[in-house]
N, C-alpha and C positions, 0 to 999 in steps of 0.2 A: 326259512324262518330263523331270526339272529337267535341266538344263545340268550339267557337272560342271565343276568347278578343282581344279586340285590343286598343293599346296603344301607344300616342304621344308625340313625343319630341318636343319642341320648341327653348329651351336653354340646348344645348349637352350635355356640358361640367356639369351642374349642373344636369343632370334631367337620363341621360343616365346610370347610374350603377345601380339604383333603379327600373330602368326600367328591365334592366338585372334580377334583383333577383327577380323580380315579376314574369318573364316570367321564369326562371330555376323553380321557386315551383309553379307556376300554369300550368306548363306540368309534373313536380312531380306527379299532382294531376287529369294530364290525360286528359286538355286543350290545344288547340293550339291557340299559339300570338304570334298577328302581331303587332311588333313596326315601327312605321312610321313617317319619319315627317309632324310635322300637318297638312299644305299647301299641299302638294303631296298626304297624306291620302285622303283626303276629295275628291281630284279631283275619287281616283281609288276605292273609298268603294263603290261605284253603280256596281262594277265588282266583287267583293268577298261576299261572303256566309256571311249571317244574323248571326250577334254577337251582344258580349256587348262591345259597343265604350264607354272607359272613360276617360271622358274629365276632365283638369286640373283647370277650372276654369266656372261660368256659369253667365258671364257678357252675356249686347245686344247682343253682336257681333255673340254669339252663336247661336242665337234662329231659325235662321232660317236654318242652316245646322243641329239642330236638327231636324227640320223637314223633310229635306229630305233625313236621316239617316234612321229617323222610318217609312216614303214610302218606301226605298228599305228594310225595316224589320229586321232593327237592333234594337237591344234595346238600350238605350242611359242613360249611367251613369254617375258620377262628385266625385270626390273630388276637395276641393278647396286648391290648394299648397299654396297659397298666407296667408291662416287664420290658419296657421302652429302656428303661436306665435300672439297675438295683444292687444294692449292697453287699446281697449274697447269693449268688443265682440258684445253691440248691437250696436254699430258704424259701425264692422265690416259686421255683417250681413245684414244693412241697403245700404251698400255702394258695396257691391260684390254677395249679393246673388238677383238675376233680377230674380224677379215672371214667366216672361211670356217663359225665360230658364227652372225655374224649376218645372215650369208646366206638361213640356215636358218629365222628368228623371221616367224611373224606379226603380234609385237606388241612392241614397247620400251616401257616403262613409265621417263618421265625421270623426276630431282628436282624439275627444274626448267626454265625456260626457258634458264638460263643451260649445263647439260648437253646439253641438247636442242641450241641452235641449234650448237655444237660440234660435237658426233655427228653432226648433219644436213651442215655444209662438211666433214667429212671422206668420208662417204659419204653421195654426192643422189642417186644410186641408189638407195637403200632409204630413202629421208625419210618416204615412207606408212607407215611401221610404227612412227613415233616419235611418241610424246605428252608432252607436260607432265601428271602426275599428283600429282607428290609420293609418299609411302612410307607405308606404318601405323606405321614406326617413328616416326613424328611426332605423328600420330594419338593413339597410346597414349599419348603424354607429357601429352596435354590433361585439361586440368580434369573434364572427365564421364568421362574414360576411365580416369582413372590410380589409380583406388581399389582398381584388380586388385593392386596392392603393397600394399594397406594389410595386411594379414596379414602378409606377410615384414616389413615397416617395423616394426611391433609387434613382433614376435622379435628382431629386431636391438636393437631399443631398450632392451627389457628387458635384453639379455646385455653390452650395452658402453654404455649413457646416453649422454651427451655425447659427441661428437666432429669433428674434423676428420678429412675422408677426400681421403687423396692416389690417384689415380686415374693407375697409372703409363703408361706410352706407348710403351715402347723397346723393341719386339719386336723392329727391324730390327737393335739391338746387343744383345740379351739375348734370342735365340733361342732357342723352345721347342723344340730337334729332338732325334732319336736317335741322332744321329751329327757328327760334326762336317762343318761345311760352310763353305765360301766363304760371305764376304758379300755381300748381293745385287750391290752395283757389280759384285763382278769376275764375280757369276753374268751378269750383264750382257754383259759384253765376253765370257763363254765360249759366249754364246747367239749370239754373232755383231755385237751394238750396237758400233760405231766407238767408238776413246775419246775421238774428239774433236766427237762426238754430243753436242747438245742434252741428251738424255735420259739420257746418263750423267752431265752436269755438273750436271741436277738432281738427280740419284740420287746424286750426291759431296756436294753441298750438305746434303742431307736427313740423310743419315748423320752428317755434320760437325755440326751445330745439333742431334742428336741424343746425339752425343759429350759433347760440351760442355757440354751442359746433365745429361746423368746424371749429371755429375760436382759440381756444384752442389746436383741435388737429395740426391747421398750426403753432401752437408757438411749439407743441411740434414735431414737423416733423423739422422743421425749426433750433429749437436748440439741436437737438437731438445728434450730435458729442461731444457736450460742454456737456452735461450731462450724457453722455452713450460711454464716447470716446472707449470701449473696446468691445462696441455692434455691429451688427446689426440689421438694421430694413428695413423689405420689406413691403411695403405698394401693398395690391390685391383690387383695385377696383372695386366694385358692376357692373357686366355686363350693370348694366341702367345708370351708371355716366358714362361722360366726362373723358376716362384716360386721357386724355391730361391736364387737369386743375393738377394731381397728377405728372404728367411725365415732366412738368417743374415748377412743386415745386419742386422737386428734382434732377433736371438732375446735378446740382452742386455741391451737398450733399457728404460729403466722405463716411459716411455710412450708407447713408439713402436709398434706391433704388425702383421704384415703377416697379413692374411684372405684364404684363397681358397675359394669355398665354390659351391654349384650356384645362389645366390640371385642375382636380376636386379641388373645394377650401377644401374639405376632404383632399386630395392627400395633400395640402399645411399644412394644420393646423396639419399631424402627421408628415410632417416634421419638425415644427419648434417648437424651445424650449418651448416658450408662446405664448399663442394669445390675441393681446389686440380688443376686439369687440366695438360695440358701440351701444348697445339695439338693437342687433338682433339675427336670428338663427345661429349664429355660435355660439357664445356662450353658448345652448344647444349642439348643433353640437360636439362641443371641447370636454363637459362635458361627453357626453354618450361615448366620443372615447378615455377618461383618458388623455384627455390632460390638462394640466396647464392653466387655461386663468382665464383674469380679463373683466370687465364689466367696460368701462370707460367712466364715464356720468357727466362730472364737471359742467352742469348746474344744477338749484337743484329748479330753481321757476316752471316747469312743472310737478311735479308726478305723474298729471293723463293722461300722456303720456308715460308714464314708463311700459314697459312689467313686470308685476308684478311676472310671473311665472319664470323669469331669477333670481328672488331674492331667488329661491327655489338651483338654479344651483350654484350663487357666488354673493356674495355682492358688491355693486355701490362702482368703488372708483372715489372719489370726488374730488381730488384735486392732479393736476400736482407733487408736491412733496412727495405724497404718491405712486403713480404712480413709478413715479425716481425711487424710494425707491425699492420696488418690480423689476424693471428691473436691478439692481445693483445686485439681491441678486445671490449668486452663484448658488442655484439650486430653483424652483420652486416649490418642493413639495405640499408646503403650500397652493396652488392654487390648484388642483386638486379634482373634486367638491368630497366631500362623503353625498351623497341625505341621509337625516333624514326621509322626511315626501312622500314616494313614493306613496302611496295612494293619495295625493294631485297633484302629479303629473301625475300621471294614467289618473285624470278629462280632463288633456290636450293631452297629450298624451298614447291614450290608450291603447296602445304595448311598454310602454316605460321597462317595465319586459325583458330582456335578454331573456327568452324562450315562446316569443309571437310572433308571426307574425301575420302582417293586412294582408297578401295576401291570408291566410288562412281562417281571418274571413272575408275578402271577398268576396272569394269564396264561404262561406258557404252562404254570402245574395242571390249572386247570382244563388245559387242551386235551391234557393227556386224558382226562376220562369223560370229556363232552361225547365222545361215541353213544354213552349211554343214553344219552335225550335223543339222540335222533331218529326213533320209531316215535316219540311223543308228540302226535300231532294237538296240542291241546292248547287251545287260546284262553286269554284272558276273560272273566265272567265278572260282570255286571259292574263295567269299568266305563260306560259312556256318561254323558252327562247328564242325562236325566238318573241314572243311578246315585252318580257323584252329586246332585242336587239334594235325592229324598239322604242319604246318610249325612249331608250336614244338616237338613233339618232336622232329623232324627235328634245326631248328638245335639242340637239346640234345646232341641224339644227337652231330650231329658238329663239335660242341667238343667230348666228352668223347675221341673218336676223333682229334681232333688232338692232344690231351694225351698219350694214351696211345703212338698212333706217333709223333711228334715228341717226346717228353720232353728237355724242356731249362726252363732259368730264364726264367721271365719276365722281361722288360727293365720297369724300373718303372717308368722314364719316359717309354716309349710308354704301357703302361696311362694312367699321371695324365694322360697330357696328351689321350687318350681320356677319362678322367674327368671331367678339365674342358673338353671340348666337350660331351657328350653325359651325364655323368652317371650316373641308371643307368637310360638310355634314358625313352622317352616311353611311358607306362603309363595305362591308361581315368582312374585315378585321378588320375592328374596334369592330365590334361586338364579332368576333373568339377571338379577341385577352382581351375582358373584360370577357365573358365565362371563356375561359381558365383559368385567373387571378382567377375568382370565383369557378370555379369546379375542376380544375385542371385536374390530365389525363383522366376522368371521360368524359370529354365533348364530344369528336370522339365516345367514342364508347357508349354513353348512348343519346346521343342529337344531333339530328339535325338542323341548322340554313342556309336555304335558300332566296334567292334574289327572290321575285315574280316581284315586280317593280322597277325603282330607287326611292332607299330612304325610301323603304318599302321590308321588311325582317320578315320571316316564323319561326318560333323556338318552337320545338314540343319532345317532349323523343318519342324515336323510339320504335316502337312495339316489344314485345320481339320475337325472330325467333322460 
């Protein structure tokens, strides 16, 4: 019986093609995974067969559905998406990695060496369960892998030709939420953080060099016809901001236009000519995928908020008419990173090598302790189709039953901001159709991808006849 993994999506459109390629090479390697979304997972893993469940992150929230992962006799592993790139690593490890989460893991999956040895002096208690891996979100950006965009790249092209794509960043002041909330600082100091704490003076910092600089990029969104009359520019909003604060900055704009749509910001950034970022991973992102981009950070009083390993990719430009300058020019060559010092960037990301895979070295952690499934003779429960039938009538059933007893307004902007993490959820078709993109005619007849539950899907290489 293959080993199983299983793996969850939260946010589709960003998280979904890496998920694809983890699961084509980890049934390469004669695995079967199940990707599912997180919510629905968690209800159906008491019914499917003892694996390794890895999780994208190991805040609070987790700790207790660890726990009842490793009762039904799963093993429970992590990488953390979110410490992809940051500012201060022991700020970052201080603020996302929760002892009593990873207490609970068989396995950490780092970026890097430079995350790893961090996470390891903060907790040498649990240092056996940390590896240097790297991510598939690295993975998928490489030259043999990233042709799963060429379909969306070609839609985009056709509908807007030419462009410059500004790639916003300011969740932390243009929050996507339902309600009004404190901003993180003072959620900080109401969580209990001292204010005259390390970690709230980086979190003042962060916010301040975020202030600052939206206000800059609204002069340059705002005058961007008077400077660029021959340009375009599409502004794609950070799935956690507010598009509507972007979408009537510009609904008057001649050629300014803000897109939010369920297609990979990958998919966008090899469509357009340059991408201007703003100290984040796209700007890595751009770089491993030969695109043109600049790093545009015109505040200059915070540095020790400055992602230091993006000065490895392209240098900070500082000032709105240097900027101009570079969007006037006819072609962008000049931007396109050529990495000097790859050994320095390996400490961060450790597959960042074109012929490395993390799902490989992965997989090699997790060989080391697969022994332990193998008295587990235990199949999957109540995963054929007539199962997979009554549960989406079910969940049909009872939305219509909360419509009917609850009748009230839908709030819209919990929907949209459901719509732009998840879309309109993960469907056989959607999967068949990113495979194919990936493997090409290979996929029918080497790979199989089945529906066990809604929103939960089976993908395994068929046994040879």
């Amino acid at each position: 019986m293959k080993k199983r993994i299983y793996l969850l999506i939260e946010i589709l459109k960003r998280e979904i093609d890496a998920r694809i390629l983890f699961a084509k090479e980890a049934s390469d390697l004669g695995y079967s995974v199940v990707i599912g979304h997180k919510g629905v997972l968690w209800e159906r893993l008491k019914y499917l067969r003892p694996g390794v469940v890895i999780f994208k992150s190991i805040g609070p929230r987790n700790t207790e559905i660890m726990k009842k992962l490793k009762s039904y006799g799963h093993h429970v592993a992590a990488y953390d998406e979110e410490m992809f790139i940051n500012y201060d690593i022991k700020d970052a490890v201080e603020r996302r990695i929760y002892p009593k989460s990873l207490n609970l893991l068989d396995h950490f999956f780092c970026w890097g060496d430079d995350d790893k040895n961090e996470i390891q002096k903060s907790f040498p208690n649990n240092k056996n369960i940390f590896s240097s891996t790297g991510n598939p979100r690295v993975d998928i950006l490489k030259k043999q892998n990233r042709h799963i965009f060429n379909d969306e790249v070609e839609k985009i092209k056709n509908k807007y030709g030419n462009f410059i794509l500004l790639t916003s960043s300011f969740s932390k002041i243009n929050e996507n939420q339902t309600e009004e909330k404190l901003g993180h600082v003072f959620n900080m100091v109401a969580m209990g953080k001292s204010i005259m704490s390390r970690e709230l003076q980086v979190a003042r910092n962060w916010r301040s060099l975020l202030q600052l600089d939206l206000e800059h990029y609204i002069k340059l969104v705002l005058n961007f016809h008077k400077y660029c009359p021959e340009k375009k520019l599409i502004i794609r909003p950070h799935p956690a901001e507010n598009e509507k604060f972007w979408i009537g900055l510009t609904k008057n704009l001649k050629n300014v236009f803000t897109v939010s749509d369920n297609k990979s910001t990958n998919s966008w950034i090899l469509a357009s000519d340059l991408l201007i970022g703003h100290n984040d991973t796209t700007i890595i992102e751009a770089s491993i995928m030969e695109k043109p981009v600049v790093n545009y950070v015109p505040c200059q009083n915070f540095p020790s908020v400055e992602y230091s390993v993006l000065k490895q990719f392209t240098i900070p430009v500082r000032s709105e008419e240097q900027l101009i300058n570079i969007i006037n020019k006819k072609n962008y060559e000049d931007h396109i990173t050529k990495v000097k010092n790859t050994s320095e960037i390996k400490s961060y990301l450790n597959n960042f090598d074109e012929n490395q895979s993390s799902t490989k070295k992965i997989i090699d952690q997790i060989k080391l302790r697969e022994h332990e499934f193998n008295n587990l003779n235990v199949v999957d429960k109540y995963n054929n189709k007539f199962f997979s039938a009554y549960y989406e009538i079910k969940s049909n059933i009872g939305k219509l039953i909360k419509k009917l007893l609850f009748f009230k307004s839908v709030d819209k902007r919990t929907q949209n901001r459901k719509k732009q993490k998840f879309g309109d959820g993960i469907s056989l078709n959607i999967l068949k159709y990113k495979f194919f993109n990936l493997t090409g005619n290979k996929y029918e007849k080497d790979y199989k991808i089945n529906k066990i539950f809604p929103h939960i899907f089976l993908i395994e290489k068929k046994d040879n006849e």
